[in-house]
N, C-alpha and C positions, 0 to 999 in steps of 0.2 A: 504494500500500500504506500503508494505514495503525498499523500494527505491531498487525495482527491477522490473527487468521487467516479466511478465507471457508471456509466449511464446506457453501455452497452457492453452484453454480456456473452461474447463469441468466443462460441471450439474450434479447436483445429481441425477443419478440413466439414465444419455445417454449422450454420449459424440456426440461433432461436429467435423463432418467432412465436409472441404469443404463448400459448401450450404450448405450440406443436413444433415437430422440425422441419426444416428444409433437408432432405437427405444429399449426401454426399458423402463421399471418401476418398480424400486426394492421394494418389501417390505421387512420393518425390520424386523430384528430376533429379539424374546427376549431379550438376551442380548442386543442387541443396543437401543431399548426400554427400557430399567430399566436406562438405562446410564441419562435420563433426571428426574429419580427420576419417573416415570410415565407409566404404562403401557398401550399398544398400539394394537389396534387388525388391524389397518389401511387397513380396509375392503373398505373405499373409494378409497384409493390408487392405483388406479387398472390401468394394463400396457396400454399406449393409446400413441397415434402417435402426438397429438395434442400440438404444440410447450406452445402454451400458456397454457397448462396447465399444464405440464412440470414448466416452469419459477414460475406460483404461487406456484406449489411443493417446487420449490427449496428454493425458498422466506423462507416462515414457516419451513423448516425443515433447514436451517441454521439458523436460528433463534432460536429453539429449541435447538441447541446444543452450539450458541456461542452469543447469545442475552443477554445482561448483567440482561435484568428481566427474563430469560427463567425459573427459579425456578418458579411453578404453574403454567406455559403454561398449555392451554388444549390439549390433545390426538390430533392426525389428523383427527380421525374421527370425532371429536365435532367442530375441528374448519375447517374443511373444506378449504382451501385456494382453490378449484377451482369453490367454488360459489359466487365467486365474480368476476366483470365486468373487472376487470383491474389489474395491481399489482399493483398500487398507492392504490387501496381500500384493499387490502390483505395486505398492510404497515399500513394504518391507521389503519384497525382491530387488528391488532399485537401493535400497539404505546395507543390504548385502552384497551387492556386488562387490569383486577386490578391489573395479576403484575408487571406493571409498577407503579402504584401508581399515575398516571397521572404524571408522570416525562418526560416522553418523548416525547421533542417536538424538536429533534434531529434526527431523523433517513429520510432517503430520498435516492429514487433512480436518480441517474447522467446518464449522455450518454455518460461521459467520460470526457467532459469538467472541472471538479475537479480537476481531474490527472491534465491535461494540465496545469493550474492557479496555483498548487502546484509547478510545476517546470517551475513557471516565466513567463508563456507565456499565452496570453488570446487573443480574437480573438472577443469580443466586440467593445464599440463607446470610452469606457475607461474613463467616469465621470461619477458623479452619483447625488443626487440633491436631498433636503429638503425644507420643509417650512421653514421659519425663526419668529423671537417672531412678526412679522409684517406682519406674514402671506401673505408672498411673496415667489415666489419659488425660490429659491437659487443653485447655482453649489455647492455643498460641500467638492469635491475634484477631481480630474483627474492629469490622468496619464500623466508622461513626456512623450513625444514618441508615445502616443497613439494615434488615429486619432482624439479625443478631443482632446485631449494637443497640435497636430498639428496646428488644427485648429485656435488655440489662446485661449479655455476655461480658465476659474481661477475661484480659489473658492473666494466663493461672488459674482460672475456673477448673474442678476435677469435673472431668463428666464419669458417672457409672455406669450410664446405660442409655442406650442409643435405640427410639423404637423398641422397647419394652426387653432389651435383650442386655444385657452385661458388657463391659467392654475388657472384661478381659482377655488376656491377647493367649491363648490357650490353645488355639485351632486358626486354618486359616479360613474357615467357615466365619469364624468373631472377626477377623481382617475384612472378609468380603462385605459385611455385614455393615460396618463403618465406613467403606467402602463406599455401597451401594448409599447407607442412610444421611451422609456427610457430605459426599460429594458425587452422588448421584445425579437423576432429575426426578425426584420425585418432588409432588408437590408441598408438604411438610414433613419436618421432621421433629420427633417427642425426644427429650433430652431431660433427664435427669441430672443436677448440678450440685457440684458442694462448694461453696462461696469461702472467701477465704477469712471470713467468721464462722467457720467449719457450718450455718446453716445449710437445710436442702431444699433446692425447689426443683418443681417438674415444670417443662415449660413446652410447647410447642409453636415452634417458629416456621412462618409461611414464607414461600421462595419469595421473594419480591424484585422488582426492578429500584436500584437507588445508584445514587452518584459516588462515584469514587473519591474521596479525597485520599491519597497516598500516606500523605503527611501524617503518621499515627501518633507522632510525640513530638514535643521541641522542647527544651531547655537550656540553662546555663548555669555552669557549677563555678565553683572554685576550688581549684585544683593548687594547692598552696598559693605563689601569688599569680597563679594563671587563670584567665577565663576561656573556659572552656566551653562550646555549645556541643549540645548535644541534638542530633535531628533522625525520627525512623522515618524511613522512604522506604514504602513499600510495593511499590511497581510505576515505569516510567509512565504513565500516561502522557497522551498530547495536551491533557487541561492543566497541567498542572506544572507549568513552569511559574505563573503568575503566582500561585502558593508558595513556589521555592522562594520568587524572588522579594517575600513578605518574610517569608520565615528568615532568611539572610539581612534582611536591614533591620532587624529584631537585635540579630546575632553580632549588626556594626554596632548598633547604640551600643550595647552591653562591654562592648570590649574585647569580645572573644580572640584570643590568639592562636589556641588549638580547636580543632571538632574531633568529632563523633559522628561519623556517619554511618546509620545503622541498616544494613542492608542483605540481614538474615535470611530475611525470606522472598528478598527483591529477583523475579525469574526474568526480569529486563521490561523491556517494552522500543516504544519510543526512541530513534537512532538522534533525532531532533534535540530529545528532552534531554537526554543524556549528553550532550555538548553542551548545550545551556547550564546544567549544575555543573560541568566541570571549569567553565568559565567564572560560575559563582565563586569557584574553591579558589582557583589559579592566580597566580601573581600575577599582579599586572607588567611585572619586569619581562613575560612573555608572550607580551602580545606582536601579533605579527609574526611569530614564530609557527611552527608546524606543530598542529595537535596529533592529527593522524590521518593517513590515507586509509579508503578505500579501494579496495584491489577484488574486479569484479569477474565475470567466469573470462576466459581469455575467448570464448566465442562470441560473447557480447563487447568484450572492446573491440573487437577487428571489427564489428559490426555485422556479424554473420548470425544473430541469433534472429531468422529473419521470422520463427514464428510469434515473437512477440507483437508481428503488427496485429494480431488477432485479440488482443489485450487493449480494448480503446478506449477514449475518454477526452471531454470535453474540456479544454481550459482556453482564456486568454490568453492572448498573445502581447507583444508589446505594445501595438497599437490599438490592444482595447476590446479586438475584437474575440468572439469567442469562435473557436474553431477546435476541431475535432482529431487529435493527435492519437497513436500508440506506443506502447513501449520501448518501440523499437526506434522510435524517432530521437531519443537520449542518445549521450555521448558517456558510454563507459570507459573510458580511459582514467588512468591513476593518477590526473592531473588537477593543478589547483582550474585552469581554463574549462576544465568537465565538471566543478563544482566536486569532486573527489578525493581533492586536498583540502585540509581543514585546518584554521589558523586559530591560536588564541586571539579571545577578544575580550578582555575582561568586562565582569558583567555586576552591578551592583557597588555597593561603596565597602564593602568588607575583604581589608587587603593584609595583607604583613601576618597572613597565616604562617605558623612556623614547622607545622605538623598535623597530616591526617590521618585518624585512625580510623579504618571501615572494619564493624564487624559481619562477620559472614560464618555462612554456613556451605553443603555440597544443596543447601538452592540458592544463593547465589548467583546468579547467569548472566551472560548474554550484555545486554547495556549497561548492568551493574559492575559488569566484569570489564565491557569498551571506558568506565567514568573510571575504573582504577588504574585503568592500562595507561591512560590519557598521562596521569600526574605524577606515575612513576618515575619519568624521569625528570619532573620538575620540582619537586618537591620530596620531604621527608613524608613516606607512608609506610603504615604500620598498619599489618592486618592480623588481626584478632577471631580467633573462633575454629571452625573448619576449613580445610580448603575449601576452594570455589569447586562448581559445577563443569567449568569448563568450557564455554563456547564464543568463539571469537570469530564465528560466520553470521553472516543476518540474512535475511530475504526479505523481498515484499509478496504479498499475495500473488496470485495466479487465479483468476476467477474461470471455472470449470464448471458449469450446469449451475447447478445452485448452490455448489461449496466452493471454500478455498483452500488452494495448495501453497503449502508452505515449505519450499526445499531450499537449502540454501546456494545464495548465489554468490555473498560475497564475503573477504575477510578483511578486517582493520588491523592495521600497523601503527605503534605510537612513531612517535617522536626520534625512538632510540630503532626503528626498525624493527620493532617485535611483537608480534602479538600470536606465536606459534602456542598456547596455551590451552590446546585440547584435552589433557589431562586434569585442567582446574590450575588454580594461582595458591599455592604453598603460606603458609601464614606464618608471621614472627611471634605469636604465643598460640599453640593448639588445646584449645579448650571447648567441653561440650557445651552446646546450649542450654540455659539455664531456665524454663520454664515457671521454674516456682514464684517467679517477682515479677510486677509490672512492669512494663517498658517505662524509663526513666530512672526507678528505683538504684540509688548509686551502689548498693549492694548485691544487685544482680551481676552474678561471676562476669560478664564478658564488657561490661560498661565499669565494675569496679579494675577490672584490667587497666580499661585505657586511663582512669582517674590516678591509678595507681603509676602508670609510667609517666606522666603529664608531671606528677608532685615526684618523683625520683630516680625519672630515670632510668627503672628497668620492672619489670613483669614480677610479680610473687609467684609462688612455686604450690601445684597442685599436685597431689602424688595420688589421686584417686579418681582420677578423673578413668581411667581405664580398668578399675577392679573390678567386683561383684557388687551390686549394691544392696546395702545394709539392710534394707525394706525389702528386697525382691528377690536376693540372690543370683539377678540376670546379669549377665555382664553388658558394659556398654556396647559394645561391636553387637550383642544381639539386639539391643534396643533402636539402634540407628537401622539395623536391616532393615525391623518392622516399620520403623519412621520412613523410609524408604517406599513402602510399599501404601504410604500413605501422601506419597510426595504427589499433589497436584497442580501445586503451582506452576502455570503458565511459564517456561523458558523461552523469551525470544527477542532476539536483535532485529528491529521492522523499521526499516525506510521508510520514512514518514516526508524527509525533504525534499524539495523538488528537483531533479536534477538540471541539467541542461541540457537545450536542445544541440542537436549535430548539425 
């Protein structure tokens, strides 16, 4: 997505109308064939009315031309996308092939919902929930405004039972179960809670549509004689730079010299937003300097990814007028002239930071991960928690019948030339998430961290963080699997800025 809207919504090789379709099935010419380095006799390819087989077409063959592993794709006719059951199975066989390297564990088709949650709005229960080192199920955050956050939710909450069933983690039937009733689509969900005036109440919360605000906490400490702010950002949205840039002149009055940026459970969003806070952070000593390129599939720079012109959409031009553009009409090259080199600009009146510390966890992702990469070599940073998740490719959508494809097309490089970090970004204090405290509470393990090296200087020492726990007897490594398997949050790096035309 490019922070616009498609106004038309065409497949490769039959366009929609209406209901219905126009039937068609183009085979490529040679020329468009060589274009993936790959010749093609696409004798399976053959003209059919069949929508679903259509959509698998479309799948692989945008993939083919703007899939960031599409160098060594096989032919069409070897890989077949229309013998397979599903396009979720035509995506896995594509995120398996060797040229991916087994790197890809990013790509996924949406119903749209994406879109929606990029620009602020979601239409979930709006909390979300982990074990804790005591092997209790915990609220880990919810939204203001949300029918959780209506409700009275707060992180730290124990829930015991979810939908009249227990949440102990005993079977994977109890996983499914939280699963389904957490983050499902069902229309409500019954929750039992233990508040942290050990009270209980039962509650049932109805999905609703509400506005995101990211922003879940803000503060300012003092850290002997430093002022420190403290900010949780919980997913990039496009609404929400206007928030950052309130919460940041909050953070100038006060003094603040070092942060806290809390970004545990941030799965990215926003490639836009995510420039915009790193410019809040940034020194102004580096403006005009290189933040970081984008480096996009090498079949889209040379200008050969020619099925994006099937990707359309309506924007002005310079002269005002609106006219009717595709994808393909962009210039991907890895230049600042293609809008793909990206400069400091400093942003807001909060300057003379001396140190950032982000805490994290393996959710992490994506543009939380492009806002650290950014300032690594500009500044002293310090990460706190788990390692990251690991994804330093983004995409924008691919509009396909009435979903969206999300594979990636491109990768960001800082400053220093690196942003190879597909295993996740390694942390200077490894400590688990600490569930039991609210967000801000200076006594919560991974915020007393960064309080604690701000006042002297280096990290306090945890030697339990990886035993058996005292209440449960589970070790942490089993507790994070299970959290794991509760991991929903949205990872993804999305092209929201406009590029430039070719």
């Amino acid at each position: 997505m490019f922070g616009i809207n498609y106004t038309q919504k065409i497949f490769l090789g039959f366009l929609m109308v209406s209901s219905g379709l126009i039937i068609s099935c183009k085979k490529n010419t040679p020329a468009e064939d060589s274009q993936s380095g790959v010749s093609e006799k696409n004798d399976l390819q053959t003209p059919t009315s069949n929508r679903s087989f259509l959509t698998k077409d479309s799948i692989f063959l945008y993939a083919k031309q703007t899939y960031f592993w599409n160098i060594g794709m096989p032919a069409y006719d070897d890989f077949n996308p229309r013998k397979y059951s599903s396009n979720e199975q035509v995506l896995a066989a594509l995120k398996a092939l060797p040229s991916t390297g087994g790197k890809d564990k990013y790509s996924f088709i949406d119903d749209g919902s994406v879109a929606g949650q990029l620009s602020g709005v979601s239409g979930d229960y709006g909390f979300s929930a982990n074990y804790d080192s005591g092997d209790l199920l915990r609220v880990k955050y919810v939204y203001g405004g949300s029918p959780a956050g209506v409700a009275g939710l707060k992180r730290g909450d124990v829930i015991s039972r979810v939908n009249g069933r227990t949440t102990l983690r005993t079977s994977q039937t109890d996983i499914d179960n939280l699963n389904d009733g957490i983050f499902g689509s069902n229309p409500t969900i019954s929750l039992t809670i233990t508040k942290a005036d050990q009270s209980i109440q039962n509650l049932v919360v109805a999905r609703g549509s509400y506005n995101i605000n990211p922003i879940l906490f803000t503060n300012t400490y003092n850290a002997g004689n430093k002022k420190v702010g403290y900010i949780v950002f919980n997913s990039f949205t496009t609404n929400s730079v206007p928030l950052l840039d309130a919460a940041f002149s909050k953070f100038a009055t006060d003094g603040v010299t070092e942060l806290v940026v809390d970004l545990r459970y941030n799965g990215g969003g926003s490639v836009a937003t995510s420039e915009a806070f790193t410019n809040l952070i940034a020194p102004s000593a580096q403006n005009g300097k290189i933040m970081y390129t984008t480096y996009w599939t090498k079949t889209m720079q040379d200008h050969q990814a020619t099925i994006l012109q099937n990707q359309k959409f309506y924007d002005t031009n310079s002269s005002g007028i609106k006219m009717l553009y595709s994808m393909f009409d962009y210039d991907y090259k890895p230049i600042a002239a293609s809008g793909n080199q990206k400069f400091f600009k400093k942003r807001g009146s909060l300057n003379g930071l001396t140190r950032v510390y982000f805490l994290v966890t393996g959710s992490t992702a994506s543009a939380s991960e492009l806002l650290i990469n950014n300032l690594k070599p500009v500044m002293d940073v310090k990460l706190i928690g788990r390692k990251t998740y690991g994804k330093p490719v983004g995409f924008f959508s691919i509009r396909i019948d009435k979903s969206d494809l999300y594979i990636p097309q491109f990768q960001t490089k800082n400053s220093a030339d690196f942003g190879d970090y597909f295993d996740g970004m390694a942390v200077d204090k490894d400590l688990a998430d600490d569930l039991t405290s609210d967000f801000g509470n200076p006594a919560e393990s991974l915020l007393a961290q960064a309080l604690n090296y701000s006042s002297t200087g280096r990290f306090t020492s945890f030697t339990k963080e990886n035993a058996l726990s005292s209440t449960s007897g589970i070790s942490r490594e089993q507790i994070d699997q299970v959290n794991e398997k509760l991991n929903h949050e949205f990872k993804g790096m999305i092209e929201t800025r406009k590029p430039i035309l070719k």
